[in-house]
C-alpha positions in Angstrom: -5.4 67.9 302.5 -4.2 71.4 303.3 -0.3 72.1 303.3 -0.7 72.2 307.4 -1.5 69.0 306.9 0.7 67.5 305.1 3.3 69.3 307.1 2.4 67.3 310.3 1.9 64.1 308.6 5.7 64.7 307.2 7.3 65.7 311.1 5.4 62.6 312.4 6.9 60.1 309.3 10.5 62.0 310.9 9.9 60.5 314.1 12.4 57.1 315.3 10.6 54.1 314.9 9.9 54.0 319.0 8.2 57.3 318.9 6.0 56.5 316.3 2.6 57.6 317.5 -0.8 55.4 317.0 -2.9 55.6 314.2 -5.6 57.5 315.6 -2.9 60.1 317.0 -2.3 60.4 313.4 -5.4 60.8 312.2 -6.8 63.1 314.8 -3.3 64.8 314.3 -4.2 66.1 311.2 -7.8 66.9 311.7 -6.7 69.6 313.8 -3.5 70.7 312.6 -5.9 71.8 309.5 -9.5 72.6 311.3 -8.5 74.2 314.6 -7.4 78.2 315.0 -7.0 79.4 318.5 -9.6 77.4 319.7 -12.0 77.8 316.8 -12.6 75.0 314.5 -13.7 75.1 310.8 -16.7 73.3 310.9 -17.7 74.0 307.3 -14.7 72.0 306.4 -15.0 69.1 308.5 -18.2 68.8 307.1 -16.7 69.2 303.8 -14.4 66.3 304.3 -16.8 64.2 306.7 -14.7 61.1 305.5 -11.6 61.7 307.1 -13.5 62.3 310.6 -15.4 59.5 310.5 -11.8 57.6 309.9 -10.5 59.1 312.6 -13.5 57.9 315.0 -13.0 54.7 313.9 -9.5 54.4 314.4 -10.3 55.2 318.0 -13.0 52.8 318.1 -10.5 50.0 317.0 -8.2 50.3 320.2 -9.1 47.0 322.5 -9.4 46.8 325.9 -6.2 44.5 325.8 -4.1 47.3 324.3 -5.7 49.8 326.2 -4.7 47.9 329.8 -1.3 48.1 328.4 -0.4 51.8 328.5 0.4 54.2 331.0 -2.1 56.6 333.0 -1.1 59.5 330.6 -1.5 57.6 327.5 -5.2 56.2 328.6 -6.6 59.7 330.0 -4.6 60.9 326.8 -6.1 58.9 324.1 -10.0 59.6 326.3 -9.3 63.4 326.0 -8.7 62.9 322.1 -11.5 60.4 322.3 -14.1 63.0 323.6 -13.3 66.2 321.6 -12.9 64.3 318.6 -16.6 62.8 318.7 -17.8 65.9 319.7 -16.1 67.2 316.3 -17.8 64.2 314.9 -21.6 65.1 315.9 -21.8 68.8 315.1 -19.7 68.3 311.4 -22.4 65.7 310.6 -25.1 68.2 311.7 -23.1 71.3 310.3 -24.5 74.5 309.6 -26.1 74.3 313.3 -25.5 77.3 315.7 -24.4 75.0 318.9 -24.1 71.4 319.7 -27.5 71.1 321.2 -28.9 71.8 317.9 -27.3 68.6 316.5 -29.9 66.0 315.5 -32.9 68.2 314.8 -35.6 69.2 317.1 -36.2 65.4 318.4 -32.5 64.6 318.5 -32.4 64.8 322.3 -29.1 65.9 324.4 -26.0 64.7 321.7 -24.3 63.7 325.1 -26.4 61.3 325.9 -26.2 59.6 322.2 -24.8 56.3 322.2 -22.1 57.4 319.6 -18.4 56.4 321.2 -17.3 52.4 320.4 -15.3 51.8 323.5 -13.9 48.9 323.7 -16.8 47.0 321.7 -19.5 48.6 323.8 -21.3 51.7 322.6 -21.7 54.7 325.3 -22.3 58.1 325.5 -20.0 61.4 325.9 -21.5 62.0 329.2 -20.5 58.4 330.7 -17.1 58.7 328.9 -16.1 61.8 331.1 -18.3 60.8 334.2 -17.4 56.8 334.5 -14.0 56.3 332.5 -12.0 60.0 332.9 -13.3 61.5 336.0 -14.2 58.8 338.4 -11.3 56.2 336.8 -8.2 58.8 337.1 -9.3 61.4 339.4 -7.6 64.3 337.8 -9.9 67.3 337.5 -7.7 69.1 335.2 -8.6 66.8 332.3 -11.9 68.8 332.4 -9.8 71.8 331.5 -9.1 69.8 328.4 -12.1 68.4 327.2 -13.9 70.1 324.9 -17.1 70.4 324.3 -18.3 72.6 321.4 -18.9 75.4 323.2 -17.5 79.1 323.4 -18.3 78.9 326.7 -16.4 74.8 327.5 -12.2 74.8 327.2 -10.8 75.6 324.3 -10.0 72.9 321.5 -6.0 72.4 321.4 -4.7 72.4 317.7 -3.0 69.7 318.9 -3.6 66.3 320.0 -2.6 65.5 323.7 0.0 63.3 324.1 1.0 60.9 327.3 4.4 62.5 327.0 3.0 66.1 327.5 -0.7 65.7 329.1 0.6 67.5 332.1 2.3 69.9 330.7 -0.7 70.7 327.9 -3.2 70.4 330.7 -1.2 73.2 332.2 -1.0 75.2 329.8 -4.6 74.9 328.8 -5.3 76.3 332.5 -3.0 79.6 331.8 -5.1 80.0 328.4 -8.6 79.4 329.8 -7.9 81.9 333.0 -6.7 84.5 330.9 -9.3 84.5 327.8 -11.9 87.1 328.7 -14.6 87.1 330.0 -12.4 85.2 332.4 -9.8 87.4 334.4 -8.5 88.5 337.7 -10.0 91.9 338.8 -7.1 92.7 341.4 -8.8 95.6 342.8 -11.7 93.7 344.2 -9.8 90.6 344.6 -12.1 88.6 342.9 -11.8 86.4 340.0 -13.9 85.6 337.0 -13.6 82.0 336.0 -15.8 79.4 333.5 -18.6 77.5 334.9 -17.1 74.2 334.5 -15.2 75.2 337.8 -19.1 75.4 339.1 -20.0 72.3 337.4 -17.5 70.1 339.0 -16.6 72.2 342.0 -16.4 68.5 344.3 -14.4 67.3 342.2 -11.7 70.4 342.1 -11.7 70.4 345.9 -10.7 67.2 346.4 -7.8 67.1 344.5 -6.9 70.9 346.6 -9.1 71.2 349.4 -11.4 74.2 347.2 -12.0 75.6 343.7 -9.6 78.4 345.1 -7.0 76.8 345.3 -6.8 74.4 342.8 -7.2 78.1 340.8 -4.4 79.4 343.1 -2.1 76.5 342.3 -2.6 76.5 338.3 -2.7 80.5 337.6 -0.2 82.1 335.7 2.7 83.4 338.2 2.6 86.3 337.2 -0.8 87.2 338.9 1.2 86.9 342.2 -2.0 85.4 343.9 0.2 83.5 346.5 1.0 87.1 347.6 -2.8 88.3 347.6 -4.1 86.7 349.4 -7.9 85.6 349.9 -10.0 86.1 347.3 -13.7 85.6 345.8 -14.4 83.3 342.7 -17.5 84.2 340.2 -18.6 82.1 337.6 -18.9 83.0 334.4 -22.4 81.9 332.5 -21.8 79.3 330.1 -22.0 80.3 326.6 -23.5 77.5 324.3 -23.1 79.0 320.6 -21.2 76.7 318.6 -16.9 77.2 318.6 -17.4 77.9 314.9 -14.4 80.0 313.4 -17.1 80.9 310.8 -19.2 82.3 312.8 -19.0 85.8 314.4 -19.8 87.2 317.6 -23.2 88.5 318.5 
């Protein structure tokens, strides 16, 4: 373990008895307090010290139903979030050196999404029906798709930090001010028109109906100082997603 490492495991041990957080918090914690630069993670590493991932997945795997029923909205969509990026982590470590997820498996590995990898709640399922079924259609709050990660240049950035039910709003927020303003996405102010991922594309329905259009719910989560309440209309273009692998080892092309 790295000194970064060690360091977080240390500020967590600090914390009152209360605010202790759960084991796979820990875990994951770590993983990317060591692994994870400005969005790019060390897969070379993680493949390296495959162990301690597939801990981490199975501390996840280990929360019940019961306890699960128990918590708060923030701390279920919280602990799915962490869920998702951290099997994602998970498949492309095991299948490490690969150039993007969709490479994981070999040639007859089919979609990694669609792998029955996640253990929720003693049932196995797939990434896709974990962000369809369980954070999408269960909690209705599109910006967890501006925190899910999915391996990609081109998907949300990976937080160096685990989201918390304490701060999910707050990180989701903040994870919409990063994403907006990381090129190739941008505001071109002269032509009123901004340039935005494709997940906004992808999930365009489900954007609207939490603000009426992909628009606004841009309008309402931009940084203030792009002043767009004061610009007024403008066009949205989508930005083609990028697959190559978020691999701080490897360089761009």
């Amino acid at each position: 373990m790295t000194f970064r490492g060690l360091l977080y495991l240390l500020l967590l041990s600090a914390l009152p008895a209360f605010a202790q957080p759960a084991e796979f918090e820990v875990k994951y914690g770590g993983l990317l307090s060591e692994f994870v630069r400005d969005g790019k993670v060390d897969y070379a590493g993680l493949s390296s010290d495959f162990g301690r991932v597939e801990e981490c997945i199975q501390s996840f795997a280990d929360v019940s139903a019961r306890e699960f029923d128990g918590w708060t909205v923030p701390r279920r969509l919280a602990y799915l979030i962490n869920y998702y990026n951290c099997t994602v982590l998970s498949i492309v470590a095991k299948s490490y050196p690969i150039t993007s997820i969709r490479k994981a498996g070999g040639w007859f590995g089919g979609d990694p999404y669609d792998w029955r990898v996640v253990q929720l709640f003693g049932r196995s399922t797939t990434l896709n029906i974990l962000q369809r079924n369980y954070i999408l259609r269960d909690y209705a709050e599109p910006g967890a798709l501006l925190a899910i990660c999915q391996g990609a240049r081109g998907s949300p950035p990976l937080r160096g930090e685990p989201y918390t039910s304490d701060r999910l709003y707050d990180q989701i927020a903040d994870q919409a001010r990063i994403i907006l303003q990381t090129p190739p996405n941008g505001i071109d102010r002269d032509r009123k028109r901004m340039y935005v991922p494709n997940v906004f594309r992808l999930y365009a329905n489900d954007f609207a109906r939490n603000s009426g259009s992909v628009e606004e719910y841009i309008r309402r989560i931009s940084p203030k100082e792009w002043g767009l309440d004061e610009m007024g209309r403008f066009s949205v273009s989508y930005n083609k997603f990028d697959w190559r692998l978020n691999d701080a080892g490897q360089h761009d092309k």
